[in-house]
MIKEKE-764952 format. One record per atom (N, C-alpha, C): x, y, z; atom name; residue in three letters. Coordinates in nm, 3 decimals. Each point is the difference from the previous one (the first is absolute). Layout:
% MIKEKE-764952
<rec x="X" y="Y" z="Z" vopa="CA" vomi="Ala"/>
...
***
This chain:
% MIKEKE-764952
<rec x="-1.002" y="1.886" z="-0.236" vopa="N" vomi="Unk"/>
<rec x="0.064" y="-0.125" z="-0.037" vopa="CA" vomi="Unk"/>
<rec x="0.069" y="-0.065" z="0.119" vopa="C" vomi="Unk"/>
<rec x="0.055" y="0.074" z="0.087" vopa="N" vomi="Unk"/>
<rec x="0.070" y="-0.059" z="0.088" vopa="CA" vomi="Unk"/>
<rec x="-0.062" y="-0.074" z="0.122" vopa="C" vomi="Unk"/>
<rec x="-0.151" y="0.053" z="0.009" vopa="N" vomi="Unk"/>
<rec x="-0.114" y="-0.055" z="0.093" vopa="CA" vomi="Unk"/>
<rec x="-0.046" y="-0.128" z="-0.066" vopa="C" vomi="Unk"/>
<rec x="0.047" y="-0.031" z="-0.097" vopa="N" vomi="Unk"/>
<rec x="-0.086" y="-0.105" z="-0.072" vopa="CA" vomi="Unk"/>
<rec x="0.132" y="-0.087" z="0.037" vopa="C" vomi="Unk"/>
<rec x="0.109" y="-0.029" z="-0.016" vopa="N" vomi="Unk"/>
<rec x="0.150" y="-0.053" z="-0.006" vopa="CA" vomi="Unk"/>
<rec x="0.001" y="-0.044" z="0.155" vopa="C" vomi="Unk"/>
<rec x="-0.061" y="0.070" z="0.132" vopa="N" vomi="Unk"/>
<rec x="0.020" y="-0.012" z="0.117" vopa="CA" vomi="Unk"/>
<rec x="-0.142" y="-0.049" z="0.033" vopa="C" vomi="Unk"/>
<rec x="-0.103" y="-0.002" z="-0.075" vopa="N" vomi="Unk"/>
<rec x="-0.086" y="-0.077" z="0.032" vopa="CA" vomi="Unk"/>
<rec x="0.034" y="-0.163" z="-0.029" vopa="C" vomi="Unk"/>
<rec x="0.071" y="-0.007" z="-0.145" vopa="N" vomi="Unk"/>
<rec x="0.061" y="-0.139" z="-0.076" vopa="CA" vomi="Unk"/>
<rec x="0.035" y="-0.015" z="0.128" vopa="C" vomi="Unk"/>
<rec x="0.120" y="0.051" z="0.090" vopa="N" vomi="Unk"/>
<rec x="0.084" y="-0.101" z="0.074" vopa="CA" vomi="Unk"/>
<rec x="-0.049" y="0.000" z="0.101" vopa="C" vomi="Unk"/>
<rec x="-0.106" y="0.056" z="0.067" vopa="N" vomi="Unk"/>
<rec x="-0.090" y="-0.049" z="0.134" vopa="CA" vomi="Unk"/>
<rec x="-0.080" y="-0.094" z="-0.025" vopa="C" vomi="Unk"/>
<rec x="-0.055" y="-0.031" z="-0.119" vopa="N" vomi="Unk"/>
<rec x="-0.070" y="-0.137" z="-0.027" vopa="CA" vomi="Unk"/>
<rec x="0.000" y="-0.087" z="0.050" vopa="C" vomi="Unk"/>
<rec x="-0.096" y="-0.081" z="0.039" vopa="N" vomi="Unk"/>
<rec x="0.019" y="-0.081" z="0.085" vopa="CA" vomi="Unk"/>
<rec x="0.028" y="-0.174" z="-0.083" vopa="C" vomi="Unk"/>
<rec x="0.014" y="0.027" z="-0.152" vopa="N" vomi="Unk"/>
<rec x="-0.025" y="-0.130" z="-0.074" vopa="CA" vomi="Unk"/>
<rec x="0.133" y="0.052" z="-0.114" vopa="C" vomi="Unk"/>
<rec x="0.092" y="0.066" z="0.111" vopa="N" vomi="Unk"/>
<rec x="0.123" y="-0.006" z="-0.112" vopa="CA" vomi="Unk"/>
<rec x="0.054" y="-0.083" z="-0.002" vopa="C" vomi="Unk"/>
<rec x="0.022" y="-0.116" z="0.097" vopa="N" vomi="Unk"/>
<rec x="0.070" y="-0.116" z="0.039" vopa="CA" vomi="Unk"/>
<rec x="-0.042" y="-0.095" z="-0.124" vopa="C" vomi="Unk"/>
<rec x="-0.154" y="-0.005" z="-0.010" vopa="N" vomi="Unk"/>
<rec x="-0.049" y="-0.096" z="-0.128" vopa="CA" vomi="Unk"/>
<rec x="0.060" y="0.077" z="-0.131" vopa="C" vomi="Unk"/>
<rec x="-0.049" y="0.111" z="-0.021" vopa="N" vomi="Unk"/>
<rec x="0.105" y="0.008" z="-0.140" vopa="CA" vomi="Unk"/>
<rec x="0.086" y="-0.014" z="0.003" vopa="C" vomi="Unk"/>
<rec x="0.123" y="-0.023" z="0.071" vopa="N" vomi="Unk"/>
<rec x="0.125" y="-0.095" z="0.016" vopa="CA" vomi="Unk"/>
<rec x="-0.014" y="-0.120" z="-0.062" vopa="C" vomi="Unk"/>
<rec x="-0.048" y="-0.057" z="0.083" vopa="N" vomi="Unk"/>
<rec x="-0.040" y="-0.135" z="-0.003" vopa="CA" vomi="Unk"/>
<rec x="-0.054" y="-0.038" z="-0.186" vopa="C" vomi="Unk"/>
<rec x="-0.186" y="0.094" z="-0.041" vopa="N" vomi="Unk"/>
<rec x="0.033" y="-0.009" z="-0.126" vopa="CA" vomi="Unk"/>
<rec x="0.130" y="0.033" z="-0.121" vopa="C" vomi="Unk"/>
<rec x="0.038" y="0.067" z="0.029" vopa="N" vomi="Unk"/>
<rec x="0.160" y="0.091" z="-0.050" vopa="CA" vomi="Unk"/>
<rec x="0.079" y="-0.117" z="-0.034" vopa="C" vomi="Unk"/>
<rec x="0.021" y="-0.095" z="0.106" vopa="N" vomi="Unk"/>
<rec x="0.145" y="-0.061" z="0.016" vopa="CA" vomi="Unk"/>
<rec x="-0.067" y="-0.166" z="-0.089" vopa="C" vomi="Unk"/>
<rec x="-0.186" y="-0.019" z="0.027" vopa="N" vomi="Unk"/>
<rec x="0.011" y="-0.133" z="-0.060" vopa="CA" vomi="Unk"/>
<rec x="-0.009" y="0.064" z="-0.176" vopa="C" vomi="Unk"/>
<rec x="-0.065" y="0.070" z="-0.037" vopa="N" vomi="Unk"/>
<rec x="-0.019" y="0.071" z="-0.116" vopa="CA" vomi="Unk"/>
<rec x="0.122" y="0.014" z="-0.095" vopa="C" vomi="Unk"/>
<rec x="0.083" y="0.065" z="0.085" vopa="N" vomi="Unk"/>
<rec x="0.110" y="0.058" z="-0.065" vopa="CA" vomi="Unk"/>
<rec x="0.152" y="-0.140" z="-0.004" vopa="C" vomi="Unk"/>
<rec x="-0.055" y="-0.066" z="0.102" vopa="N" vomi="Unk"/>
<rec x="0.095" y="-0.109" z="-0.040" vopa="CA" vomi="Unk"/>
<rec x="-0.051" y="-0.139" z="-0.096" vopa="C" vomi="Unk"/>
<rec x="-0.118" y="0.053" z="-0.043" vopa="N" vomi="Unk"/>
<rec x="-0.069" y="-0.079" z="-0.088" vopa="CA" vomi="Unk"/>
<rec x="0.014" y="-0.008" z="-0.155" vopa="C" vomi="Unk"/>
<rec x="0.014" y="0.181" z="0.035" vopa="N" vomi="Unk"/>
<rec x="-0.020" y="0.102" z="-0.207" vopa="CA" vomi="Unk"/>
<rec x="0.164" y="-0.041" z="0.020" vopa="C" vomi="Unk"/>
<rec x="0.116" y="0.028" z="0.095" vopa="N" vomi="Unk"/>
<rec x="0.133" y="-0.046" z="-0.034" vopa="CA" vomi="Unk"/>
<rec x="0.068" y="-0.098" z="-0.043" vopa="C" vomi="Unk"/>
<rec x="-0.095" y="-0.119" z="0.036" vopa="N" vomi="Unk"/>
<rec x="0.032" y="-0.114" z="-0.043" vopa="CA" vomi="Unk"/>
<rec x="-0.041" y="-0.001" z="-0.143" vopa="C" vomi="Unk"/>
<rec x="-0.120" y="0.038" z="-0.063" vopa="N" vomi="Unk"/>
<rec x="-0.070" y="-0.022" z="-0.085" vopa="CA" vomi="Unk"/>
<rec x="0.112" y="0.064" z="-0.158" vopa="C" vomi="Unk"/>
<rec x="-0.002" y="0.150" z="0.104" vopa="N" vomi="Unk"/>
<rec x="0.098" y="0.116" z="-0.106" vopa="CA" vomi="Unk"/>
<rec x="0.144" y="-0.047" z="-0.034" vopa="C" vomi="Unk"/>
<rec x="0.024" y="-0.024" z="0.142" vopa="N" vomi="Unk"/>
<rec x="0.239" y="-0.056" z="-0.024" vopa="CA" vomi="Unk"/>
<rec x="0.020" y="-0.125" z="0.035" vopa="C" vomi="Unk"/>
<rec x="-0.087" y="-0.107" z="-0.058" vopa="N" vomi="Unk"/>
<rec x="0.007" y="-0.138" z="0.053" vopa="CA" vomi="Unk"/>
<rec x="0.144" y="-0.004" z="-0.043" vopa="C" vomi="Unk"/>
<rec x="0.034" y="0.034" z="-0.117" vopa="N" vomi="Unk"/>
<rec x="0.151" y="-0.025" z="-0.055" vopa="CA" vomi="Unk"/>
<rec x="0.134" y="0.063" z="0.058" vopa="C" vomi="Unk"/>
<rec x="-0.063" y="0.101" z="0.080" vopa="N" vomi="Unk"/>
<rec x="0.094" y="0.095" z="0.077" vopa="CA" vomi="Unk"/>
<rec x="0.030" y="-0.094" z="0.129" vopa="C" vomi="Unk"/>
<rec x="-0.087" y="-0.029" z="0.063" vopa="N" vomi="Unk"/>
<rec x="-0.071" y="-0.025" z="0.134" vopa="CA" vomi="Unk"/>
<rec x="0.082" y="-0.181" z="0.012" vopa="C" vomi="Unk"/>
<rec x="-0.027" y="-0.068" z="-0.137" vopa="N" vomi="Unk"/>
<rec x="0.039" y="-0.137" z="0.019" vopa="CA" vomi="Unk"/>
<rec x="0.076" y="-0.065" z="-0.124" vopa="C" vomi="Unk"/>
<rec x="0.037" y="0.102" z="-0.096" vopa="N" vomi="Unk"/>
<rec x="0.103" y="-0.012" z="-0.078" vopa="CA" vomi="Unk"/>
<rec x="0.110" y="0.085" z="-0.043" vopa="C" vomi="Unk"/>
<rec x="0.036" y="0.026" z="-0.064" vopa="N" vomi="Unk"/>
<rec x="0.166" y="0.063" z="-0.066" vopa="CA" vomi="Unk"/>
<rec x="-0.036" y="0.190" z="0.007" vopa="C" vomi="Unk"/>
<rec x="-0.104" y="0.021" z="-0.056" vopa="N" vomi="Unk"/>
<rec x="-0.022" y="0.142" z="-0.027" vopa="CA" vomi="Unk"/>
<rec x="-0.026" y="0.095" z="0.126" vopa="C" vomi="Unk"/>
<rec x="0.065" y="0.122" z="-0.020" vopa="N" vomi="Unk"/>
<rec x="0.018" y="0.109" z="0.125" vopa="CA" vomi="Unk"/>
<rec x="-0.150" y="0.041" z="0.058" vopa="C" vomi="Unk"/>
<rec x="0.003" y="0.003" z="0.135" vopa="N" vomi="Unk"/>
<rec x="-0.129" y="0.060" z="0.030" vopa="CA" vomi="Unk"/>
<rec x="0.014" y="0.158" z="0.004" vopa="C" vomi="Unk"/>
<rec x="-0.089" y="0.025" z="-0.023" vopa="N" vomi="Unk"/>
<rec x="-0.041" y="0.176" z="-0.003" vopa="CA" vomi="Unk"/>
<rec x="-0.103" y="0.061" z="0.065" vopa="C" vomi="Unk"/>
<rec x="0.108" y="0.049" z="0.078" vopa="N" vomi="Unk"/>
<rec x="-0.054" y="0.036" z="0.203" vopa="CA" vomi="Unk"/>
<rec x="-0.122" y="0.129" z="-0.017" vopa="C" vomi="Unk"/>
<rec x="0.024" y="0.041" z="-0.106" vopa="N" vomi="Unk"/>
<rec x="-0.106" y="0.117" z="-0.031" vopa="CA" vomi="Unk"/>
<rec x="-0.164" y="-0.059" z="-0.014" vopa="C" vomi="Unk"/>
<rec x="0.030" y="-0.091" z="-0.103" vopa="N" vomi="Unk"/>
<rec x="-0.157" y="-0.074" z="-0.018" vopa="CA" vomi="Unk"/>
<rec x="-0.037" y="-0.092" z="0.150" vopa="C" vomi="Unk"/>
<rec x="0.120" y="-0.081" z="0.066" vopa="N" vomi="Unk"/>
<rec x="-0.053" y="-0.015" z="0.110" vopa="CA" vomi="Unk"/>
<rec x="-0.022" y="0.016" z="0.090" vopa="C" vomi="Unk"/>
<rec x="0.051" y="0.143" z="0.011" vopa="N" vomi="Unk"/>
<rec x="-0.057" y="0.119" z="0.137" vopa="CA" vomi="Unk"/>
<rec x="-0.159" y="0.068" z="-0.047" vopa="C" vomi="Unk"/>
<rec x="-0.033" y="-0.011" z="-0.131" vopa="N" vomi="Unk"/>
<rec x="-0.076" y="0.054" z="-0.050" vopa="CA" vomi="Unk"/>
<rec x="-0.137" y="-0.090" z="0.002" vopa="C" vomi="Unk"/>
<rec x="0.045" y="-0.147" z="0.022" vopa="N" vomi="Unk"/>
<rec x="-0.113" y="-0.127" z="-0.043" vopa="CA" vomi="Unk"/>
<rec x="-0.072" y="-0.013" z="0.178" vopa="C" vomi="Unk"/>
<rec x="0.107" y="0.035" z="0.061" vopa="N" vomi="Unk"/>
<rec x="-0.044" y="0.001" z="0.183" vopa="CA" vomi="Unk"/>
<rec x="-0.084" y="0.153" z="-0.002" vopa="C" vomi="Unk"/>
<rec x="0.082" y="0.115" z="-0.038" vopa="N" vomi="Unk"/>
<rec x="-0.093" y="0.070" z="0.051" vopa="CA" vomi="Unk"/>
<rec x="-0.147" y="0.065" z="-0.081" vopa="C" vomi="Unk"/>
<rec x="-0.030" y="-0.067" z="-0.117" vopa="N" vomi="Unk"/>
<rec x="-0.122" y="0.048" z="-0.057" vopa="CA" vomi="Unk"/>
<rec x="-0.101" y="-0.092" z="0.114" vopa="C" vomi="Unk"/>
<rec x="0.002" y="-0.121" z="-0.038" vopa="N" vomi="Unk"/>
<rec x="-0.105" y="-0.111" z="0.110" vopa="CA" vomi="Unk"/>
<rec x="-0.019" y="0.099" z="0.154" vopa="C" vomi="Unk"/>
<rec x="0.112" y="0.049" z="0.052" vopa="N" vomi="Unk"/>
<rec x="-0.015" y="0.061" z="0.111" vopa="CA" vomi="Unk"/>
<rec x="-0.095" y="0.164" z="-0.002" vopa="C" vomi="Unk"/>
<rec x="0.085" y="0.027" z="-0.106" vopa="N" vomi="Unk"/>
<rec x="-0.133" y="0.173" z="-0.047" vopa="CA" vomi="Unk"/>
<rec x="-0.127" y="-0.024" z="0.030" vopa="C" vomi="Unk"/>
<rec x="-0.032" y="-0.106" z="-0.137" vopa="N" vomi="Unk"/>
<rec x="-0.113" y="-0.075" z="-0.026" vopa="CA" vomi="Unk"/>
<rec x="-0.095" y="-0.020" z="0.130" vopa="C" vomi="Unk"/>
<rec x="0.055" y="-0.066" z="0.106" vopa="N" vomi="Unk"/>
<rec x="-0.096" y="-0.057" z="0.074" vopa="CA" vomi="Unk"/>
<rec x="0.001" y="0.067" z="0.118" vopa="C" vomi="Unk"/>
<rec x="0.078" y="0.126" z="0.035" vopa="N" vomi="Unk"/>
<rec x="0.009" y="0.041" z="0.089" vopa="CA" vomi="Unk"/>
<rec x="-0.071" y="0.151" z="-0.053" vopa="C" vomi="Unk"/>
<rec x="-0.032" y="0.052" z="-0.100" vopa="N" vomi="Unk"/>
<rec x="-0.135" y="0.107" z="-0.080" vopa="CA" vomi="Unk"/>
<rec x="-0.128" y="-0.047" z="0.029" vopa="C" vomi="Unk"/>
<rec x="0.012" y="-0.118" z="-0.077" vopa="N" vomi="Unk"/>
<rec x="-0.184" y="-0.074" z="0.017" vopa="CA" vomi="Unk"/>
<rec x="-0.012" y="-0.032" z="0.120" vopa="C" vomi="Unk"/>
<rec x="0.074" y="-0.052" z="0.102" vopa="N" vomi="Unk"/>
<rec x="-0.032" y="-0.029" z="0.127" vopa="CA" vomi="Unk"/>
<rec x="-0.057" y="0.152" z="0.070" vopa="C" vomi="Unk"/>
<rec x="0.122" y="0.100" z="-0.019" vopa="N" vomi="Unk"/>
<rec x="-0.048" y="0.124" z="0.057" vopa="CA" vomi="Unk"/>
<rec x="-0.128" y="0.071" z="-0.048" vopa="C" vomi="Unk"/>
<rec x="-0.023" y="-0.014" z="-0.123" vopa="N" vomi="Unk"/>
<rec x="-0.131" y="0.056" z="-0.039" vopa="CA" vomi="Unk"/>
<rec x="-0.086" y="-0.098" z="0.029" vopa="C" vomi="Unk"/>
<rec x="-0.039" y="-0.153" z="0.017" vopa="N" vomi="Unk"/>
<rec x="-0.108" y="-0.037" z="0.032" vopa="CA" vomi="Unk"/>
<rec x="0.000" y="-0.026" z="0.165" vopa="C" vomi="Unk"/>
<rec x="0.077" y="0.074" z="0.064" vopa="N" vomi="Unk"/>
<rec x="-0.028" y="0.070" z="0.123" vopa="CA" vomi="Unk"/>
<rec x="-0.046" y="0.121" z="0.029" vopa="C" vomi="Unk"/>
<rec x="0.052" y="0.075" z="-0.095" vopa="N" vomi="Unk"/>
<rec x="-0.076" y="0.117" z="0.009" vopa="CA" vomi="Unk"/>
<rec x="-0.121" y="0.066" z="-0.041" vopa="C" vomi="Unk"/>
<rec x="-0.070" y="-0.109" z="-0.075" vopa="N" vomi="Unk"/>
<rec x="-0.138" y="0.014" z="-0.053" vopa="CA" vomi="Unk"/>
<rec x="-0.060" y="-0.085" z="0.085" vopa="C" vomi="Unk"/>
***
């Protein structure tokens, strides 16, 4: 497991799953806590630590496996 975790961060296309991560995840946030985000109701840092880092899992797995095939 840990060869696979240190392969993730030698990648050379971790910078782009950033990049998808941050437009993705500030997309589903708007979508999820528009009311948090731009009206009265509390935001909840759990769902939006959670909305950044699935998009980032996501595209930084499939990127690594359709490199490695």
């Amino acid at each position: 497991m840990s060869s696979f975790i240190v392969k993730m961060l030698k990648h050379y296309l971790q910078w782009r799953w950033l990049i998808v991560a941050a437009v993705v995840g500030s997309a589903l946030n708007i979508i999820n806590q528009y009311d948090a985000l731009f009206g009265t109701a509390e935001i909840h840092y759990p769902k939006l630590l959670l909305t950044f880092a699935v998009p980032y899992l996501v595209a930084s797995v499939s990127a690594w496996y359709s490199v490695k095939q």
